[in-house]
C-alpha positions as CSV (number, residue, x, y, z in Angstrom):
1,X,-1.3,-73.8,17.9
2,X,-2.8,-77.1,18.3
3,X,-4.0,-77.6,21.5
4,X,-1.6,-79.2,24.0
5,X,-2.4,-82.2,26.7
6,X,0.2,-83.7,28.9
7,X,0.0,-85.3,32.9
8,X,2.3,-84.0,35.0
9,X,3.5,-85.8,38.2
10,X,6.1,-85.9,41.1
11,X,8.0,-87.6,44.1
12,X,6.7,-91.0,42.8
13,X,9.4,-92.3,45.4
14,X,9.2,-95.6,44.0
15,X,10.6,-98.2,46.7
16,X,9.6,-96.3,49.2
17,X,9.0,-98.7,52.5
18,X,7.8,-95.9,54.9
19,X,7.6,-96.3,58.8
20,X,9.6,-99.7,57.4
21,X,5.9,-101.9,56.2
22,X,6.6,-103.5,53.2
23,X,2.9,-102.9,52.5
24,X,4.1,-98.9,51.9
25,X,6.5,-100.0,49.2
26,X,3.4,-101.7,47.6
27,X,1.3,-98.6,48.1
28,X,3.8,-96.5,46.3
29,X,3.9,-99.4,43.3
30,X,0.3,-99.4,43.3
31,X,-0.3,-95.6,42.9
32,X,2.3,-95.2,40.4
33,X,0.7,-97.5,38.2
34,X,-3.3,-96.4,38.8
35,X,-1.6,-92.8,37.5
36,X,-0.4,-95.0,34.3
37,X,-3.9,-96.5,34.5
38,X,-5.3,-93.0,34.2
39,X,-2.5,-91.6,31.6
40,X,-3.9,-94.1,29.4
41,X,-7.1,-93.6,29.7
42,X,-6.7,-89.5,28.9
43,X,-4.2,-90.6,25.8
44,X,-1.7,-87.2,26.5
45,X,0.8,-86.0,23.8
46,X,3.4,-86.8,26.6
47,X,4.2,-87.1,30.6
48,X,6.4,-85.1,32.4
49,X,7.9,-86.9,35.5
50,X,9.5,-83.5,37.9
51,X,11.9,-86.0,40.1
52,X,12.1,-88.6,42.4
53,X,10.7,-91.3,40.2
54,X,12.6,-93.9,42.6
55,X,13.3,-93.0,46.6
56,X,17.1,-94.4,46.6
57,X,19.1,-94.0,43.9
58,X,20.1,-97.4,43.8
59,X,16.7,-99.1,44.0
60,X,15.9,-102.6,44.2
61,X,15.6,-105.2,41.4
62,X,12.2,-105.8,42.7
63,X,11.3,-101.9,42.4
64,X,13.0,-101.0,39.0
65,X,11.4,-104.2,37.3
66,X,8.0,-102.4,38.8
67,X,9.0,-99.2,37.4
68,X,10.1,-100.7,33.7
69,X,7.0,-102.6,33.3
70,X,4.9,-99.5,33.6
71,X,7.3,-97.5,31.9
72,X,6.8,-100.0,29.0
73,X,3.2,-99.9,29.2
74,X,3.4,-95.8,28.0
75,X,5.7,-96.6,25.5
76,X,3.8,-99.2,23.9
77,X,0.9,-96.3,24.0
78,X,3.1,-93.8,22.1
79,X,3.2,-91.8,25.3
80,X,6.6,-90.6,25.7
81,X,7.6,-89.9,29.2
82,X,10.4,-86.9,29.7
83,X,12.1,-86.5,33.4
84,X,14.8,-84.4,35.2
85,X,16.2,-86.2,38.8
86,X,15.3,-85.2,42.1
87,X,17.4,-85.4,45.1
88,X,16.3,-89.2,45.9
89,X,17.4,-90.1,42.8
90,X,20.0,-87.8,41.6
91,X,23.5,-89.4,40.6
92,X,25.1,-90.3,43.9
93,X,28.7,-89.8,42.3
94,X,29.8,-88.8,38.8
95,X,31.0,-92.4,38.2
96,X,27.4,-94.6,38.8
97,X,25.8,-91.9,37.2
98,X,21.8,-91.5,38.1
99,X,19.7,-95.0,37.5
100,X,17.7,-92.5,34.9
101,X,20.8,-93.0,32.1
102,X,20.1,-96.4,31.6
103,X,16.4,-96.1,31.5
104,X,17.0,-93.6,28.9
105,X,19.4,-95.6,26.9
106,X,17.1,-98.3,27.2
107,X,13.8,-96.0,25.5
108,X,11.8,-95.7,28.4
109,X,12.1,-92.4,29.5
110,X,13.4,-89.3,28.2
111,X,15.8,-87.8,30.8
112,X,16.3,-84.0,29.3
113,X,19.4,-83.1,31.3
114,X,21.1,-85.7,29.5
115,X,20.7,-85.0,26.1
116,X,22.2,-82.3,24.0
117,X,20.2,-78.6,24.7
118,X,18.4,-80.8,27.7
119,X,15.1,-80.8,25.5
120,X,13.0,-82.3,24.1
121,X,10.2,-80.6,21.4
122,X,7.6,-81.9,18.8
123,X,5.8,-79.6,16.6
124,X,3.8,-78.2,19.4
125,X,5.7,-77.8,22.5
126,X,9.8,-77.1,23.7
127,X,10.1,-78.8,27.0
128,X,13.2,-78.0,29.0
129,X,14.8,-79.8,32.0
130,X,17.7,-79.1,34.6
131,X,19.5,-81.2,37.4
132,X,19.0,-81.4,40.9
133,X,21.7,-79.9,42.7
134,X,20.2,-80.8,46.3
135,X,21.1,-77.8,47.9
136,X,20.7,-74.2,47.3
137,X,24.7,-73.6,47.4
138,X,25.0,-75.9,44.7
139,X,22.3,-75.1,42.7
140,X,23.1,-71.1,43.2
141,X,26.3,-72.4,41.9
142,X,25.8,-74.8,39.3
143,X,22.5,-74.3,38.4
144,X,23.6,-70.9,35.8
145,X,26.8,-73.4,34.5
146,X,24.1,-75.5,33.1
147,X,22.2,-72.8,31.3
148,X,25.4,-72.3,30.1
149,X,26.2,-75.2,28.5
150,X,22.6,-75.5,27.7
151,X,21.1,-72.9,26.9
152,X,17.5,-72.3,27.3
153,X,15.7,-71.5,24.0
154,X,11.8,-71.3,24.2
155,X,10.0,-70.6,21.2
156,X,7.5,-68.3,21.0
157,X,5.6,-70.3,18.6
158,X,5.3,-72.8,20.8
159,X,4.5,-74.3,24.1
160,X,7.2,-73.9,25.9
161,X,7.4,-76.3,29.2
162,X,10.2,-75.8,32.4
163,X,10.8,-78.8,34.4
164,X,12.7,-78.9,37.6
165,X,13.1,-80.2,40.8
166,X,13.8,-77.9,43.7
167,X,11.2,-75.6,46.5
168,X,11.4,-72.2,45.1
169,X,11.7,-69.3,47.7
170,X,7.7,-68.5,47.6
171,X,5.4,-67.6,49.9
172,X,2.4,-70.1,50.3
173,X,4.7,-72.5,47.8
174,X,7.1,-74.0,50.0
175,X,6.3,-75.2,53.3
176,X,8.7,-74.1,56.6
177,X,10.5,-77.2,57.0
178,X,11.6,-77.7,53.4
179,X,14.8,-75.3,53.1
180,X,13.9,-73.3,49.8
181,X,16.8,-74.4,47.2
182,X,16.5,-71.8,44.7
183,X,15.0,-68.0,44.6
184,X,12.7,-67.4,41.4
185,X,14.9,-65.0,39.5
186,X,17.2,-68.5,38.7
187,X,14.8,-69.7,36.6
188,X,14.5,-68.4,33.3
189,X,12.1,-66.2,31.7
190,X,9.3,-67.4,28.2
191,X,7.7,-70.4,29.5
192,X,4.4,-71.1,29.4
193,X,4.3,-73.8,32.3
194,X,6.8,-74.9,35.2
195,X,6.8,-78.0,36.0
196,X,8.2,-78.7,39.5
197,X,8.5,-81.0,42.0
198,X,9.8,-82.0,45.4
199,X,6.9,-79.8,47.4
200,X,5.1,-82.9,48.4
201,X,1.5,-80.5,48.4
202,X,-0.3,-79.5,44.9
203,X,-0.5,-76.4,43.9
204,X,-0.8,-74.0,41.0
205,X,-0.2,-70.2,40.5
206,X,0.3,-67.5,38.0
207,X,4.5,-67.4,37.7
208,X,6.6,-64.9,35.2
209,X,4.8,-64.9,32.1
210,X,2.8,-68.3,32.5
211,X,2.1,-70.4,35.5
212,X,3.7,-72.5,38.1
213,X,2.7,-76.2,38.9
214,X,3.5,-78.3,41.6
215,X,1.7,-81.6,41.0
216,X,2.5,-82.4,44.5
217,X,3.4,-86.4,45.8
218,X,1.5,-89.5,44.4
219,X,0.5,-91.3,47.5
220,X,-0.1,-88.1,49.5
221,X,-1.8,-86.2,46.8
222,X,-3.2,-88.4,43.9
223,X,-5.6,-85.8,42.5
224,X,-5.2,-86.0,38.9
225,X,-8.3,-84.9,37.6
226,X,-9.0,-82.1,39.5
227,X,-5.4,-80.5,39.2
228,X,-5.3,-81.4,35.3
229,X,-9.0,-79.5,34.9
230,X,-7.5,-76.5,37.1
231,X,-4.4,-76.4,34.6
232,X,-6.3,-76.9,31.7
233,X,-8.7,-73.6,32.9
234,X,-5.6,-71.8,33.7
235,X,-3.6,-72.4,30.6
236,X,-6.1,-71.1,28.5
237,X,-7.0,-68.2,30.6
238,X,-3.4,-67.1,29.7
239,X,-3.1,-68.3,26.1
240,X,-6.5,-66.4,25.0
């Protein structure tokens, strides 16, 4: 197998103007686009984006066009950047549907959930992504639907990626004030990597057969480097 690099982020929360200072939405902007800075830079096969790109699900002209013109900027690169929602930006009724579909239709994002199988895959990697369900009655309930209708199907001659959004029911993982949405036995079995998001804090751990990734927030914890070297290390520990 040829080896495999992607950057893995989380709770961008574009549009974000926290404690109400337009200068917060600007932070959020900013960050997002030094990561994009960076992505380029490291040239990856792809991105993975675990939820919450945007912090309402209706965000502002002035925030989406920020969003599209760095979403462009990795398409242009040949970088091709594959997403599930989060619970900021999940559809807010089956009618609107999530902002995510037209950013899809439009090529600049792959949102998995969407799409037939909710994968994606190249020669190297099978990457897999599921819905936010927002709470853990819901997701309890509809997550197993989903596999369902789309089945999971790593390939064991691959590398096989799981991408979610939602605080597992971990010790050390998620924090006491985050209700835990899902216990571990929901998510499937034969990945090599999950890729999760909504725990705002980074961390990394041996999970099932491969490891578990939280890439943590971008403004609050913007450590690419040091958490892609500790994946790297970690992901080959496993694959030797």
């Amino acid at each position: 197998m040829r080896p495999v690099s992607f950057v893995h982020l989380a709770d961008i929360h574009l549009g974000y103007a926290q404690y109400n200072l337009e200068v917060r939405r600007e932070d959020f902007n900013r960050v997002f686009r030094e990561v994009v800075d960076k992505t380029l830079e490291l040239q990856p096969d792809f991105m993975i984006i675990a939820g919450d790109i945007f912090h309402h699900a209706r965000p502002s002209n002035v925030t989406l066009e920020a969003a599209i013109e760095n979403l462009r900027r990795l398409r242009e690169a040949d970088i091709p950047v594959l997403c599930v929602d989060g619970s900021h930006d999940a559809a807010p009724n089956t009618i609107t549907g999530t902002i995510l579909n037209p950013l899809d239709a439009a090529d600049l994002l792959y949102y998995l959930p969407r799409h037939k199988g909710a994968y994606w895959r190249n020669e190297e990697c099978y990457v897999y992504g599921v819905p936010n369900y927002r709470t853990r009655r819901k997701t309890e309930e509809q997550l197993p639907l989903f596999y369902e209708q789309n089945k999971p199907a790593p390939d064991s001659s691959l590398f096989n990626i799981f991408v979610f959004h939602m605080a597992l029911e971990l010790p050390n993982i998620t924090p006491p004030h985050i209700e835990a949405e899902a216990p571990p036995e929901l998510l499937p079995e034969n990945f090599n990597y999950y890729a999760g998001g909504h725990v705002h804090k980074s961390s990394i751990m041996k999970f099932k057969n491969g490891i578990l990734a939280y890439s943590g927030a971008t403004v609050w914890a913007f450590h690419p480097l040091p958490l892609f070297k500790r994946t790297k290390h970690i992901i080959s520990k496993i694959l030797k």
